[in-house]
C-alpha positions, 0 to 999 in steps of 0.5 A: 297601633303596635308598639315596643317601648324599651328601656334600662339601658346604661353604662355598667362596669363588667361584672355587673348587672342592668335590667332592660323593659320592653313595653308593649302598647296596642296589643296585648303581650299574652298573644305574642312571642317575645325576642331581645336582640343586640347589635354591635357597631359593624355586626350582625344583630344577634338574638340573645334570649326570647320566650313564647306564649307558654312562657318557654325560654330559649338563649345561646351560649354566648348568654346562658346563664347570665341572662334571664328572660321574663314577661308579665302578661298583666304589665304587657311588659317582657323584662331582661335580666342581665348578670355577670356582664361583660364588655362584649355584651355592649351593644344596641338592645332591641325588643321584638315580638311577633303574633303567635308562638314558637315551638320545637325550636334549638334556638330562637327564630331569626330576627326575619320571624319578628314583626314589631321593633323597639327602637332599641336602648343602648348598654355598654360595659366598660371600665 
């Protein structure tokens, strides 16, 4: 049975930095895509950052150039650095990934594209 364990999330102050984990059980990671989602109370789930077989990346705007996506195929574990936070990057983080890849994507595939869930792992930047 597939499953995405998360972790790394907290309470940061803005300017500062958390590194979440996405441990994957039951399947090995280097046949997968990997995504990172966020949810904020009463928004939509947005994809921040995701990376496929090859190890491409993609991130938005919103995003890019603070946080970094990485998987190690040989820990089964894809990691999000987050840098230079701010408070509007508080929200519930979700791990996602999908069999297969992804290519001649803009941007990353919609959360619909993803099969698998982390229960996800909460990160606030506050004061």
């Amino acid at each position: 049975q597939l499953q995405l364990v998360e972790s790394g999330g907290g309470l940061v102050q803005p300017g500062g930095s958390l590194r979440l984990s996405c441990v994957v059980s039951g399947f090995t990671l280097e046949r997968m895509s990997v995504a990172w989602f966020r949810q904020a109370p009463g928004q939509e789930r947005e994809g921040v950052s995701c990376i496929n077989i090859d190890g491409n990346t993609l991130y938005p705007d919103s995003v890019k150039g603070r946080f970094t996506i990485v998987r190690d195929n040989a820990k089964n574990t894809v990691y999000l650095q987050m840098n230079s936070l701010k408070p509007e990057d508080t929200g519930v983080y979700y791990c996602a990934s999908f069999t297969g890849s992804w290519y001649y994507h803009l941007q990353c595939p919609a959360a619909d594209r993803f099969d698998y869930w982390g229960q996800g792992t909460q990160v606030t930047v506050s004061p």
